[in-house]
Legacy VTK file of the C-alpha trace (Angstrom):
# vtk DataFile Version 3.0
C-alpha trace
ASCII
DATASET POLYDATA
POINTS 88 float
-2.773 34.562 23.561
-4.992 35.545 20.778
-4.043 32.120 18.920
-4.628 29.834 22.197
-8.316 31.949 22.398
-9.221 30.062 19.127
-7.733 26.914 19.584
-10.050 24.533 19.630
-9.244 21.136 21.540
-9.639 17.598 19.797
-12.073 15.067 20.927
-10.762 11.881 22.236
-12.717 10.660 19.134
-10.867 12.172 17.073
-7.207 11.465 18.646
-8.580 7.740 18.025
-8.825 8.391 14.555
-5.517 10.003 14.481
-4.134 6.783 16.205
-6.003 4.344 13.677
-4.900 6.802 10.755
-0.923 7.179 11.950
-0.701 3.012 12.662
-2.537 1.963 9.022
0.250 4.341 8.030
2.650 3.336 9.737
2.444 -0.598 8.682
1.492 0.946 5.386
5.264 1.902 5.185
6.897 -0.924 6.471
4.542 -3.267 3.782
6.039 -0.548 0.818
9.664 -0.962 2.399
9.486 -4.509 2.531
7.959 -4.574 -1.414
10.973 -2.609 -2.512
13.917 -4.453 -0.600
12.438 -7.668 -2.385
12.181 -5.917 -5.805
15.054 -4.188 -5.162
17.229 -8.064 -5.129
15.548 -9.294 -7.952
16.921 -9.150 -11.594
20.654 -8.797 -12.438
22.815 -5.838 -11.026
26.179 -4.700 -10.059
27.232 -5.256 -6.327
27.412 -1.557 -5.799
23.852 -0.996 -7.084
22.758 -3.758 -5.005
24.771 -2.561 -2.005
23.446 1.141 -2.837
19.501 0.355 -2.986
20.340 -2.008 0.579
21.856 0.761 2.316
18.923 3.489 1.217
16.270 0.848 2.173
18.170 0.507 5.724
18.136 4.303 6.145
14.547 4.279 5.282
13.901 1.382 7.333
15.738 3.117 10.148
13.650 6.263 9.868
10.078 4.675 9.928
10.976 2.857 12.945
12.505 6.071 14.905
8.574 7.094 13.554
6.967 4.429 14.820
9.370 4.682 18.516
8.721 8.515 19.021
4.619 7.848 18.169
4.284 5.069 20.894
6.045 7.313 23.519
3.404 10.051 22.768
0.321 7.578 22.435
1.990 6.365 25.633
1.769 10.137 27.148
-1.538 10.743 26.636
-2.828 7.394 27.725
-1.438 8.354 30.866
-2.776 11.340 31.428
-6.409 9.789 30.495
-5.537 7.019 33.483
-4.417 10.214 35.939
-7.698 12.499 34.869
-9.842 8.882 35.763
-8.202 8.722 38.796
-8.853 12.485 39.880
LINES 1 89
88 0 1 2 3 4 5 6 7 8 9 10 11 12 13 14 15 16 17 18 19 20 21 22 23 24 25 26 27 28 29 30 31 32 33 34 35 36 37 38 39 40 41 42 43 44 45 46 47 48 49 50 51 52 53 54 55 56 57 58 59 60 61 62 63 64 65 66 67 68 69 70 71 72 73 74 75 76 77 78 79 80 81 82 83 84 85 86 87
């Protein structure tokens, strides 16, 4: 209780910066991902590097969307409860 007595709550200001913040990162990421898989195919290589740098850009690929998934269904949570505090 003595932690929740000086918690202070965010603004919705500054949850919109959050938001603004987490997608400019967010697309940030998927512009570096997308750099590096075409870098990643240029010059020559064995098949197994190839294969290995395709398979770690998946996995990273994979991640940032999970990211990006679990963000929208909180942004979608509090949305919701600003709609049901209007509506009270």
């Amino acid at each position: 209780s003595h932690i929740m007595s000086e918690y202070v709550r965010m603004t919705d200001t500054e949850r919109d910066q959050i938001d603004q913040d987490a997608q400019v990162f967010m697309r940030t990421c998927a512009d570096a991902i997308h750099q590096l898989r075409t870098e990643a195919h240029k010059g020559i290589q064995s098949a197994q590097v190839k294969e290995h740098r395709t398979a770690v850009l998946d996995f990273i690929e994979d991640y940032l969307k999970r990211v990006c998934k679990l963000y929208s269904e909180q942004r979608a949570i509090r949305v919701k409860r600003v709609i049901d505090k209007k509506r009270l």
